[in-house]
C-alpha positions in Angstrom: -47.5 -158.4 -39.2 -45.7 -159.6 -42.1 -42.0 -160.7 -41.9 -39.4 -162.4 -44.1 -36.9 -165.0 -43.5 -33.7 -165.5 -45.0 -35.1 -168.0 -48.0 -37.6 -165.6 -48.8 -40.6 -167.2 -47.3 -43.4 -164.4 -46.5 -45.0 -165.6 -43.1 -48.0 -163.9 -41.4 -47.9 -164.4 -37.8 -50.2 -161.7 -35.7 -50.8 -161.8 -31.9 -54.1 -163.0 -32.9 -53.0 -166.3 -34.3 -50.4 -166.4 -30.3 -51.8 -168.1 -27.4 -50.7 -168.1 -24.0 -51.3 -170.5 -21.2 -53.2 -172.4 -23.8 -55.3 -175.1 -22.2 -56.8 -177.7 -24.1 -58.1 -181.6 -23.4 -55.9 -183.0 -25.3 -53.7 -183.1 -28.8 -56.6 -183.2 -31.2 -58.5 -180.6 -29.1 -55.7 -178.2 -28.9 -55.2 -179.0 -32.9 -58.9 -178.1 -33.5 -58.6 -174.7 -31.5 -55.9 -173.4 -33.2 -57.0 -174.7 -36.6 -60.6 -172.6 -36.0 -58.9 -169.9 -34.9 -57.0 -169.4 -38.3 -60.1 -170.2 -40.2 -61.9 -167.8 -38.2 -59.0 -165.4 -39.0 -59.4 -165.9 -42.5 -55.9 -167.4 -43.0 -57.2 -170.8 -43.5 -60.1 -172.2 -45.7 -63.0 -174.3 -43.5 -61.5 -177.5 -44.7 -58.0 -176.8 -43.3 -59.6 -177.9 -39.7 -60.8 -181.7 -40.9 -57.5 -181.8 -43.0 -55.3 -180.7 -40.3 -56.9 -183.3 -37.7 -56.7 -186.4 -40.0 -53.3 -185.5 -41.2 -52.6 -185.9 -37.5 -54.0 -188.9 -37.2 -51.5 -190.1 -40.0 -48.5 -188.3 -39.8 -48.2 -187.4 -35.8 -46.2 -184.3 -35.1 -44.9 -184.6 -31.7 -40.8 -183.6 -31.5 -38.7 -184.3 -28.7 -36.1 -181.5 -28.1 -33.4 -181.5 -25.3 -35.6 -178.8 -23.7 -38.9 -179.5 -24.4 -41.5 -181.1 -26.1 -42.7 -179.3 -29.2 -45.7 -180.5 -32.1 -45.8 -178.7 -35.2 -49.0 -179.6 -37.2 -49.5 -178.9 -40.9 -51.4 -179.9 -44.0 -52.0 -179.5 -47.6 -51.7 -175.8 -49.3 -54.5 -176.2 -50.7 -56.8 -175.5 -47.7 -54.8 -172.1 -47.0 -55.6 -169.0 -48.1 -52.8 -167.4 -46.5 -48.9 -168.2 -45.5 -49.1 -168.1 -41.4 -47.9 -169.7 -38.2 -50.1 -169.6 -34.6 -48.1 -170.6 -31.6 -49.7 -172.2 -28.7 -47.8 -172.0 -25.3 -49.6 -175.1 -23.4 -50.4 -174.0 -19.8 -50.2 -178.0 -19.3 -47.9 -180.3 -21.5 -50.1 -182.7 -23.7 -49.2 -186.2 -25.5 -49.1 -185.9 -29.1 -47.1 -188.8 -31.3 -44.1 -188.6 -32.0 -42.8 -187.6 -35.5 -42.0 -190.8 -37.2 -42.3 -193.1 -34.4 -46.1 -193.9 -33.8 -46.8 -195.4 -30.4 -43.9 -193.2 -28.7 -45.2 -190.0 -26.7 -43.9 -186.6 -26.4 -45.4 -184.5 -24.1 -46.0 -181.4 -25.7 -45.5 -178.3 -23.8 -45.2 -175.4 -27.4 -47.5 -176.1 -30.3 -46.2 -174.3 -33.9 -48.7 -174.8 -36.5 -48.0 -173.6 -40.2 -50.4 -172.5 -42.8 -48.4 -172.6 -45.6 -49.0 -172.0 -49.3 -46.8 -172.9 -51.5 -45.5 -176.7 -51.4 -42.3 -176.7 -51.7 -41.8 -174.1 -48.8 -42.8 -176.0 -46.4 -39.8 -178.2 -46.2 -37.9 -175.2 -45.8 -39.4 -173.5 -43.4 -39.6 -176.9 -41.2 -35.6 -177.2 -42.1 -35.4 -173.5 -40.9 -37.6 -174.4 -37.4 -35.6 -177.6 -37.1 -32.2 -175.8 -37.0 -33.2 -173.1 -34.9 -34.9 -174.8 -32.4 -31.6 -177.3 -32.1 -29.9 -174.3 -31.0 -29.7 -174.4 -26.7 -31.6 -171.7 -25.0 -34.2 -170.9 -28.1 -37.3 -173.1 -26.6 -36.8 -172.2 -23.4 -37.0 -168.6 -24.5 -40.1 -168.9 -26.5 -42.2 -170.8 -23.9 -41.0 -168.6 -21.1 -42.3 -165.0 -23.0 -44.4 -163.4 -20.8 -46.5 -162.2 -23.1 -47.9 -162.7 -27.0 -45.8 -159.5 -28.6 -42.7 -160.8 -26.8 -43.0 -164.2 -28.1 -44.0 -163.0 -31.5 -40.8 -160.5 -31.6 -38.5 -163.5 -30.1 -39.9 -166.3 -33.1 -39.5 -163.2 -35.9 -35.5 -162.8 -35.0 -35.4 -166.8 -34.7 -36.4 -166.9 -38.3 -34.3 -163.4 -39.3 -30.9 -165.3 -38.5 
């Protein structure tokens, strides 16, 4: 499924790339998984996995929302073959970093990581996550779905507005 957000930004986002109860050990773990998943998908190139994890290591993506904890890992476009987000629904929060603030925690209880192509989309689409996810009730909804086509039909109207 291809949809289109208001700046224009073509996103593929497929129940395939949608976990529920996701259960990993621990950030990096959860952050390989996903990462695999999209390369086994063919929406990310093999070296999206290493770059992803590094980048990690560097530039944490753990934020802390009134409602919950969210992460929202990314990398370089040059290790994507395809413009995508997979969301992870953690059956059991983890501890990423914090955004910005290395050494601070955030238990992580949604994971929302992009495959994005072009560069200079990225910030956008993170402006357009940041602002929606800001708004009360929009977290809660997404990590409550009950299933993957309900949470894939609740993000696709988050981004729509």
């Amino acid at each position: 499924m291809i949809f289109q957000d208001d700046n224009s930004l073509d996103m593929h986002i497929d129940p395939k790339y949608i976990f529920m109860d996701f259960e990993a050990e621990n950030d990096m773990d959860a952050i390989k998984k996903m990462a695999a998943n999209l390369n086994k998908e063919g929406v990310v190139k093999e070296s999206f996995i290493s770059a992803i994890l590094e980048r990690e290591k560097n530039f944490c993506t753990g934020l802390q929302f009134d409602e919950a904890g969210i992460a929202i890992p990314h990398t370089d476009t040059q290790h994507v073959n395809l413009p995508a987000v997979s969301i992870a629904v953690l059956k059991n929060p983890l501890s990423f970093q914090e955004m910005g603030t290395p050494g601070t925690k955030v238990n992580v209880e949604i994971i929302f990581m992009l495959a994005i192509k072009a560069a200079h989309s990225q910030v956008e689409f993170l402006q357009t996550l940041m602002t929606e996810f800001q708004k009360n009730g929009v977290l809660t909804s997404l990590i409550q779905s009950e299933s993957k086509n309900e949470l894939l039909n609740k993000f696709k109207i988050l981004l729509r507005k």
